[in-house]
N, C-alpha and C positions, 0 to 999 in steps of 0.2 A: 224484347220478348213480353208477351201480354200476360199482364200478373193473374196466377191463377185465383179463383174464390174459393178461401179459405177462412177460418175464423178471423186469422187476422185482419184480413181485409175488412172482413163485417163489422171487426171493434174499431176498426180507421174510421170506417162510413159514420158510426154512430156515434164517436170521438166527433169529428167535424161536424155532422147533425147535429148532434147537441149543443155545441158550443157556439154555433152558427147561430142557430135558432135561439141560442141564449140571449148573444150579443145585439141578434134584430129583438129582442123583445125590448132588452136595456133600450136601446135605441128611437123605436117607435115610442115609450114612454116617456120621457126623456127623464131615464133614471141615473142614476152615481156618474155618469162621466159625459153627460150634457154641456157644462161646460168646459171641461177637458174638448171634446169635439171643438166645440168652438173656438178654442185654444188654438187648435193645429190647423182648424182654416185662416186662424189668424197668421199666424205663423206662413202658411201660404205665400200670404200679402205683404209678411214684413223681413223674410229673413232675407239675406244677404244677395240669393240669386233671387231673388222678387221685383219684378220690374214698376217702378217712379214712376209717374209723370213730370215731365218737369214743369213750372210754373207754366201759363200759357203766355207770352207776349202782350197778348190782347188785354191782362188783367192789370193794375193795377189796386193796388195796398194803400191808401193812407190813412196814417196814422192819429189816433189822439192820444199820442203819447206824453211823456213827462214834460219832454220841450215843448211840447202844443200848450199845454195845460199853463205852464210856467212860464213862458216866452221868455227866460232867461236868458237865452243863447242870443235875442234880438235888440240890435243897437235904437238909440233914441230917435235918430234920422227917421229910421223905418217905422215907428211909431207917428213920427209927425207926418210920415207924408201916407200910412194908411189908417183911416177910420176903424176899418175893421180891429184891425189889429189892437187899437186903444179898448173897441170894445169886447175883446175876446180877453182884455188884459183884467175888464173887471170880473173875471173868474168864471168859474163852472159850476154849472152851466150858463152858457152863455144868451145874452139877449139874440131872441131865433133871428134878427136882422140879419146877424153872423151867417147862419146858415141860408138865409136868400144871397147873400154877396157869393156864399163858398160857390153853391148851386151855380148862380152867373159867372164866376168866372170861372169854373170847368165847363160851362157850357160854351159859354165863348170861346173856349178854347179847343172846343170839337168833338169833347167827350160822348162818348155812344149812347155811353146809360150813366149815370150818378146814382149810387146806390148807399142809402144811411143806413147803418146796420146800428139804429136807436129809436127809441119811440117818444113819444114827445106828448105824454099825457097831461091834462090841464093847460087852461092857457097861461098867457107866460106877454111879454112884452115883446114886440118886436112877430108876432104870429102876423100881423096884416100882410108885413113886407115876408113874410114868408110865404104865405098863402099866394102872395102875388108872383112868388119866383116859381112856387109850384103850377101853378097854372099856365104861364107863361114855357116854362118847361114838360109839363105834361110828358109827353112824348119820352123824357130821358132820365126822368128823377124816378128814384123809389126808396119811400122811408119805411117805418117796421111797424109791425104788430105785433102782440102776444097772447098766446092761447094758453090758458090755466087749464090744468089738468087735477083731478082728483080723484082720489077712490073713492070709488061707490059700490057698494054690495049690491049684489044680483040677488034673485030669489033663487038661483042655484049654485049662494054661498059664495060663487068665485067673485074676486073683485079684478074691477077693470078700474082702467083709466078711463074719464070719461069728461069733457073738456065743459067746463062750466061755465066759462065768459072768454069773450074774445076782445082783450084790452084794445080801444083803438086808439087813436090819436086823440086830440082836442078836436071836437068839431070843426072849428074856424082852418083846419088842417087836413080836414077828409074831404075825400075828392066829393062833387055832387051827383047827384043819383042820374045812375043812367049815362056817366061819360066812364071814359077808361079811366080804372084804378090804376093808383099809382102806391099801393099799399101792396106789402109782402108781409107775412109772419117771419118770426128773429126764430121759432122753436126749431131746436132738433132734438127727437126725441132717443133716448138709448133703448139701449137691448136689454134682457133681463138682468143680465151683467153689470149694467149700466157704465157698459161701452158703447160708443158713436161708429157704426156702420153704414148705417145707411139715413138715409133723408125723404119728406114729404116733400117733392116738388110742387104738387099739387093737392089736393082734397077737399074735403066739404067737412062740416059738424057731423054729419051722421057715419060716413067713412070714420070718424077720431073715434067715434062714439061706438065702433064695431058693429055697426048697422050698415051692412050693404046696399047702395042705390047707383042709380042709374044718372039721376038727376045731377046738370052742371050747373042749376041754377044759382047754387049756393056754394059753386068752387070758389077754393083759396088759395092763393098763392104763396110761395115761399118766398123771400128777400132774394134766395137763389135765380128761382126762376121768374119770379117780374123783374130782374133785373138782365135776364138774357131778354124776354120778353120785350124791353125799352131798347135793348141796342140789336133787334132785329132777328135776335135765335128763336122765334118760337119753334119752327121745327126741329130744333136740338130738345125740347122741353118734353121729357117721359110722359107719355098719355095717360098711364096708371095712376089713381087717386092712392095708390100705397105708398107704401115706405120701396124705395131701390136705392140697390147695392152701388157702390160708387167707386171708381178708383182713385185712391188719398193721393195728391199732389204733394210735391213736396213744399214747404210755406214759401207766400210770395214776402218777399222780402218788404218793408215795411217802409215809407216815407214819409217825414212828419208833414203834418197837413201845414200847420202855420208855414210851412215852407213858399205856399203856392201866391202869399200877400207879400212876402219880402222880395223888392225888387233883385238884390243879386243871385237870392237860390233862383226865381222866376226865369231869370235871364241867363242862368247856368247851363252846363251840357247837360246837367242833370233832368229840367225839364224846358228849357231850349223855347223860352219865351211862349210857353205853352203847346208849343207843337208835340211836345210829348205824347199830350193825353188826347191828342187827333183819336178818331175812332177808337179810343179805348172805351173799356169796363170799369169805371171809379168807384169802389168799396170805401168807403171811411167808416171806420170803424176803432171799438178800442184795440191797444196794443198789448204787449202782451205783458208787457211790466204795469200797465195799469190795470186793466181786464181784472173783472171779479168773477166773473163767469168765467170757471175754465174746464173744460170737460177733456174724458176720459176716451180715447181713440186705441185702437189696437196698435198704433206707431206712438203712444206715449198721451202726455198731457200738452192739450193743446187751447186755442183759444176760438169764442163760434164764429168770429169773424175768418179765420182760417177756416173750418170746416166751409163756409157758406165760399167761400174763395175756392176752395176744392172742387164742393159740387158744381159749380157754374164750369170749371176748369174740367173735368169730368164730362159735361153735357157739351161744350165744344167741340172735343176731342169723342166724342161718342165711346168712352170709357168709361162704360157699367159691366158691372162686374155681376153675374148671375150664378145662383146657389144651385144647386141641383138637388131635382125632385124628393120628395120621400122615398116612390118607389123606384127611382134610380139609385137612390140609397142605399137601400134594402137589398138593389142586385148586387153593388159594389162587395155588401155584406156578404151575399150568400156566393158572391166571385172567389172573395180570400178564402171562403171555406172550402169551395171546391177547386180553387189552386192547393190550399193544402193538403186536401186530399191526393190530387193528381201523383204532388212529390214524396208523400208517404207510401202510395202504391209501388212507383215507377224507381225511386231513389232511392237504394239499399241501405248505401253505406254512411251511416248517423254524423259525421263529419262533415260530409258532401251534404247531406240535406239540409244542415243548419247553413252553411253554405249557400243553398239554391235559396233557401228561406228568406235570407239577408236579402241574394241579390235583388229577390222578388218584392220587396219592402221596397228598396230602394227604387226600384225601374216603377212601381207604382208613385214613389213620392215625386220621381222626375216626370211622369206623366203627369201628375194632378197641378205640378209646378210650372210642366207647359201649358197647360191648360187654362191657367189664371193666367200667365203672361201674354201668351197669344190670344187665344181666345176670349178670355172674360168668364171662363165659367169655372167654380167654385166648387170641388166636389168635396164629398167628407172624405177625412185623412183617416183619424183614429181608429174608428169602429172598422173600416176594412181590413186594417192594419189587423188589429186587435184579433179579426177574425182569422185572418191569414197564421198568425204569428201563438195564436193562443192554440188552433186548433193541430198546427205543425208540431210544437215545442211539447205539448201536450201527448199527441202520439208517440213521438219519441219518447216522452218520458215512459210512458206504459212499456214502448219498445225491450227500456232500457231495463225493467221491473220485469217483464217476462222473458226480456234472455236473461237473467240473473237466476230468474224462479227456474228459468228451464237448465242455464248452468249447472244452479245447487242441483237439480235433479239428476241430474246427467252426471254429476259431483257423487251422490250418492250412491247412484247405478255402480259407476266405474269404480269406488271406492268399498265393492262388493268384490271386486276380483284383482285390486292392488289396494298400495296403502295409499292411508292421507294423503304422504307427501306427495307420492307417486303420481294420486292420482292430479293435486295441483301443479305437477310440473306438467302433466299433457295437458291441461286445460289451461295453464296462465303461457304456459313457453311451449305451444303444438307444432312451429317451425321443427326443432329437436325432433321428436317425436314422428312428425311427418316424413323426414327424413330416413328414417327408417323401414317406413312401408312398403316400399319396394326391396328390402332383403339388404343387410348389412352383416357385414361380419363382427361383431363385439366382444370385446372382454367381459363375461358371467362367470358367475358363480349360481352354478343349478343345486337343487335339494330334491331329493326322491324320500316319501316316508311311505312305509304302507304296513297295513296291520298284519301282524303274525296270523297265519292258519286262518284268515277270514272266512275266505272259499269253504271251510270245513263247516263255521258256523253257521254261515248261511243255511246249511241243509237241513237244520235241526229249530234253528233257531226261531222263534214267534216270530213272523214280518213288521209286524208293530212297532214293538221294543225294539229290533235290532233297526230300524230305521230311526225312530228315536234318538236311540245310542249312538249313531253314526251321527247325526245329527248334532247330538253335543259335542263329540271330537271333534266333527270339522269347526266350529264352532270355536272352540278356544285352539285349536291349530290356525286356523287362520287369525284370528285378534293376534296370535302373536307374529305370523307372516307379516304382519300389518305394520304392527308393532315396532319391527326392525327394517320399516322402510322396504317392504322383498314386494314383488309382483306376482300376483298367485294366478298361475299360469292357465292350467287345470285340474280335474278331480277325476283320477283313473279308475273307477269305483269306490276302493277304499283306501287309496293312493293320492296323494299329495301333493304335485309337482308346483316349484315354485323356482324365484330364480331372483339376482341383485343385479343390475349393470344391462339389464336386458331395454329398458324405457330410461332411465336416469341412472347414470353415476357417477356415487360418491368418491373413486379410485378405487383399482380393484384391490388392495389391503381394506380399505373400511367396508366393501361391499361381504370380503370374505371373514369378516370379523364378523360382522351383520348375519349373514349367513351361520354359521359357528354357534353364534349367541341365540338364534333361533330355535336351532338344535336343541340344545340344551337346556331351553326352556319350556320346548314341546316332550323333552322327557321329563321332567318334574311336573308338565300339570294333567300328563297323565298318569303319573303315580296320584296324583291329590284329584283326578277324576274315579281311578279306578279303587280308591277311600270311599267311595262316595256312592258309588257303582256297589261295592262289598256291600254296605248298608243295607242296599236296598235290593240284593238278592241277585245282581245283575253278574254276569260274567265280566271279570277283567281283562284288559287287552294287554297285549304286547306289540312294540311297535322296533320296527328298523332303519335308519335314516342313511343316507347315503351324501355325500357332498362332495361336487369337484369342479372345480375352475378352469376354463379354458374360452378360445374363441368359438363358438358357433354363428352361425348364421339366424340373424332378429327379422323378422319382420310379419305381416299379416298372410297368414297361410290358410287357405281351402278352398271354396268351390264357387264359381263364378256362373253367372247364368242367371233364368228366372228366378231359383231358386237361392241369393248369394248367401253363402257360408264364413266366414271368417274367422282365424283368430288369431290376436298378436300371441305367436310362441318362437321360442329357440329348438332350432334343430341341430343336429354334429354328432362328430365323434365324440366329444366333451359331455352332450346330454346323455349320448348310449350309457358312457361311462360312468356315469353318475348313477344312473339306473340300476348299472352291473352292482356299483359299490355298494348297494343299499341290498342289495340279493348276500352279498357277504356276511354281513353281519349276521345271516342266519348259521353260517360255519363257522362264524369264530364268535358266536356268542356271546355280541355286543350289541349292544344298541346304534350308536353312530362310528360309521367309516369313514372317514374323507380320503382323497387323494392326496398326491404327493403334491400335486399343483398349489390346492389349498396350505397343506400344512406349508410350505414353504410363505406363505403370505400371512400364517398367523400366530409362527412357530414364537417368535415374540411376544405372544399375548394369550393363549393359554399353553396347559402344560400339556403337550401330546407325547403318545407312546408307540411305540411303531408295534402294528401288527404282524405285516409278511412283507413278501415281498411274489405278487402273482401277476400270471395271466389270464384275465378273464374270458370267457370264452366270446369267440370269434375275433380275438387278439391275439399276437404273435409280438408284440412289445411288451416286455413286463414292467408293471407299476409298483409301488413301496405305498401301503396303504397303511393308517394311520386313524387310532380312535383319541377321545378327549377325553382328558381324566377331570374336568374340572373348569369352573368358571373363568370368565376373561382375570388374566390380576392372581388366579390362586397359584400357590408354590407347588413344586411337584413333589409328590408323595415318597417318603423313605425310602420306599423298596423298586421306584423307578430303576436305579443305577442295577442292584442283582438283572433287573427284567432286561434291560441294554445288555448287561454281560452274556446274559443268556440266550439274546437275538444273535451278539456277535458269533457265539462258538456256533450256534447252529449256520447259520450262514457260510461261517469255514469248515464246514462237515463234523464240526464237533460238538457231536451227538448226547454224548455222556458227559459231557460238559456242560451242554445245554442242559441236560434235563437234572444238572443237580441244583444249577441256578435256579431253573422254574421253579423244583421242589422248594426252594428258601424265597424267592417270593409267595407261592402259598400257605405258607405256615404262616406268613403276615397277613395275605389274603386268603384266608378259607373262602372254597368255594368258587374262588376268581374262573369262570368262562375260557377264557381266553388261554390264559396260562395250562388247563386243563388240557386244552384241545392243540397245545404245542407239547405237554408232556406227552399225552398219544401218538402225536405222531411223531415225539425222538423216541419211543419205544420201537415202534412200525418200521425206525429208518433205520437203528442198529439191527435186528431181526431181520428185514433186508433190506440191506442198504440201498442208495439210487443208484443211477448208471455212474458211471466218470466219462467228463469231471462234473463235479459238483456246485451248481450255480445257486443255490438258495432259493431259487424259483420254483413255485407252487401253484401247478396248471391247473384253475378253476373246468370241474369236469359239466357244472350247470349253471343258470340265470342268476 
């Protein structure tokens, strides 16, 4: 279903807008989590499902390791029967002869390219015969060079790196002008980070210099690439004078070089009388226990003769690896924001959305994961993420804030026409509750109160004031409905109706204790209303309460239609009667009536006094109706037992019995209502008596 436009939606759009546009702003500047980004493209390239290269075949590692350096591990024989070897033995660096023999016999031996990853500045002994093997080799050697780098301030304060000398060889070692170079630079240069990503295959001074040109007059090459360059890749060699992305090999495994002069390694499976290095790539370079140079890579600390091993392994296998644009970026960006939009609109329920939110992190991490592995292309992780997950997590939380805001209100509302607890149990536990809206029959206890003679007041009385007045009553009548947990049903003008067991209950004993205790305290604060009321000129009320327990039928009752009506009420014979009982208390001159229903459920916990025993009208069953003399817990009053004696004899027709009992409860009680309007009427019944037989029952003739 298509979600309608509503505020909410507008504060989802502008949630994800914002945060959207936040993240592209971080982003394009490359503000707080710049390299955090780069982090997670690393991470890309290095975690567990990130696909290797593996060495290439074609390359070859050797070594100037501890045993080259040392020649510890080589017997005396092997010394007498090679020169080399005696003079590699008078230490390091060695007389360059060394490196004219190493050169001849990998070339002799087939190798593609021979590649020195060292430079050989100032002259030195032994430069002729080297000079002569490089010439002679042309075609397959390549030794190193190195490019210094400095800062240097700009007049717009920023500082660059900007290459100030380009170390070369010794003269007597550089190729002559106008033939092929057999020169590479050793530099790679890092990232801001200063981690090793990517490499110069090629460039010129003014490319280092961040001066764009055209010109190749003054291109340079890397050790990487004039060493594909010598064994016949140039069309593997990046055309771009930049820095490109490369995919890291994993290390080629390392062979010491003195190996290649000792007749039994030479003659070994290992390199098989030299046919090993048939068409190979020869790297010699330092190792990794010697190497002082060791740089920083996204797969750990490495040494530059590996990285230069990678990228040549990289340009064979045509594995570069490409970043993607800014403003492919930017839409990655503004993608997660409006996926997270989509699932904030469409996705209701706050569980499932954090849910979709995950999965959609996840199917983008596995996309950007194929993406590098197959493809080569490199997209950002974070910042889409970030927008996706920040703009989601985000909405939800506001979600969560304004059903909360709207709960409490709705809390407040409903907490208007039941109590606190009441109103928390439809709101935390609505299953219960729900339950009942379509009509249940329950165990309640209802209360009816309504004020003495209102109708009369009305007629006379100021509208102001007497709205006012009504005002305060319900007022502290309901705080105490509240109070004792009851559900305040409706307000019948100046009538009451309230009820316990109807939405929640406590069992119906605590509900009709509850109920009871209401009572009783809706007569005491309007005694201390109607103190208060005298003060200030006002007329005082009188009020009658009625109380009875039974099953009625619960649920949401009225009018359906355009116009829908509702309201959760109890209906039954149980409410009528309740109703009837509070109409009573006008004849017998009490305040509160309950039922027999009630008294039976409370008779334990206050002291009650039996009234009569009637039928109300539009009833043909008679009830035993019953007032409270007193709080829950109080003891019952001296002259209870005479008032029992005096119900009994009336009950078994004895009239003048009765009425000498009520006479000795009044003289305890002056004034007592109730005892009053039973002395009457055992006057009425001796004078004429009723029909026989004689049931005790006293036919209500009105409401």
């Amino acid at each position: 279903m298509r979600p309608r436009l509503n505020p909410r939606y507008l504060i989802l759009t502008v949630i994800c807008l914002g945060l959207t546009s936040l993240v592209s702003i971080l982003y394009w500047n490359h503000w707080f989590f710049d390299r955090t980004e780069s982090a997670s493209r690393d991470w890309l390239l290095t975690n567990g499902k990130a696909r290797r290269l593996s060495p290439d075949p074609r390359i070859v590692f050797l070594a100037l390791d501890e045993n080259t350096r040392s020649l510890d591990a080589v017997f005396a024989d092997d010394f007498e029967k090679s020169a080399t070897l005696r003079m590699m033995k008078g230490g390091f660096p060695w007389n360059r002869q060394v490196w004219a023999d190493i050169i001849d016999r990998l070339a002799n031996a087939g190798a593609k390219a021979i590649v020195l990853d060292l430079i050989f500045p100032g002259p030195r002994e032994g430069d002729d015969a080297f000079r002569a093997a490089l010439e002679r080799h042309r075609d397959r050697v390549v030794i190193g060079t190195h490019l210094v780098r400095e800062e240097s301030e700009r007049a717009d304060t920023k500082f660059v790196s900007v290459p100030q000398k380009h170390i070369l060889p010794t003269p007597e070692l550089c190729p002559p002008p106008g033939s092929p170079s057999w020169l590479g630079f050793t530099n790679v240069f890092p990232d801001s980070d200063d981690l090793i990503r990517r490499i110069y295959y090629r460039t010129t001074l003014l490319d280092l210099s961040g001066i764009p040109t055209g010109s190749k007059d003054q291109e340079l090459y890397s050790l990487a690439a004039r060493g594909l360059e010598k064994a016949g890749f140039s069309s593997r060699i990046p055309h771009e004078t930049g820095q490109v992305m490369f995919r890291f090999s994993e290390d080629v495994r390392p062979k010491s070089l003195y190996g290649i002069f000792v007749d039994s390694v030479w003659d070994s499976p290992a390199f098989q009388k030299g046919e090993f290095f048939r068409d190979k790539i020869v790297l010699i370079g330092q190792s990794e226990q010697a190497a002082e140079d060791r740089l920083q890579t996204p797969l750990g600390v490495t040494i530059a003769s590996q990285v230069h091993l990678s990228a040549m392994n990289a340009a064979l296998n045509g594995e570069f690896l490409h970043e993607t644009t800014q403003r492919t970026n930017l839409l990655l960006i503004v993608g997660g924001g409006a996926l997270a939009w989509a699932v904030g609109a469409w996705v209701r329920r706050p569980v499932l959305r954090l849910g979709v939110l995950a999965l959609l992190a996840l199917a983008y991490q596995q996309v950007a994961q194929n993406g590098v592995n197959e493809l080569g292309i490199v997209p950002i992780l974070f910042s889409p993420l970030l927008s996706l997950c920040a703009s989601g997590i985000t909405w939800a939380a506001f979600e969560q804030v304004a059903d909360r805001i709207e709960r409490n209100r709705t809390r407040r509302a409903l907490e208007r026409y039941v109590g606190h607890d009441v109103a928390g149990e439809v709101l935390d536990n609505p299953a219960s509750y729900l339950d009942s809206l379509g009509g249940k029959r329950k165990e309640v206890t209802i209360l009816f109160s309504d004020i003495r003679g209102f109708t009369t007041l009305t007629e006379s009385a100021d509208a102001h004031q007497l709205v006012t007045q009504l005002n305060e009553y319900f007022t502290e009548m309901v705080a105490i409905v509240f109070a004792q947990q009851g559900t305040l049903d409706k307000f019948i003008g100046d009538a009451v109706m309230a009820h316990w067991g109807g939405i929640v209950s406590a069992g119906p004993e605590t509900d009709a204790v509850r109920a009871v205790t209401t009572a009783l305290e809706m007569c005491e604060a309007l005694k201390k209303l109607n103190a208060d009321w005298k003060t200030r000129g006002i007329t005082e009320w009188a009020i009658g309460i009625g109380l009875n327990h039974g099953a009625p039928i619960t649920g949401n009752i009225g009018a359906s239609g355009a116009r829908e009506r509702f309201d959760f009420t109890v209906v039954g014979d149980a409410v009528n009667l309740a109703s009837r009982l509070e109409g009573t208390t006008k004849n017998y001159h009490i305040e509160l009536c309950i039922g027999e229903s009630v008294a039976a459920l409370v008779r334990n916990q206050f002291p009650l006094r039996s009234v009569d025993l009637i039928i109300v009208k539009g009833k043909t069953k008679p009830v035993e109706i019953f007032t409270v003399l007193g709080k829950q817990g109080t003891p019952a009053p001296s002259w209870l037992p005479a008032h029992d004696e005096a119900m009994r004899c009336y009950r078994a027709g004895e009239f003048a019995a009765a009425e000498a009992a009520w006479r000795q409860v009044l003289e305890q009680v002056p004034g007592d209502g109730l005892t009053e309007t039973m002395l009457a009427r055992c006057a009425e019944l001796q004078t004429i008596p009723p029909p026989t037989p004689w049931t005790g029952v006293y036919e209500m003739k009105s409401k």
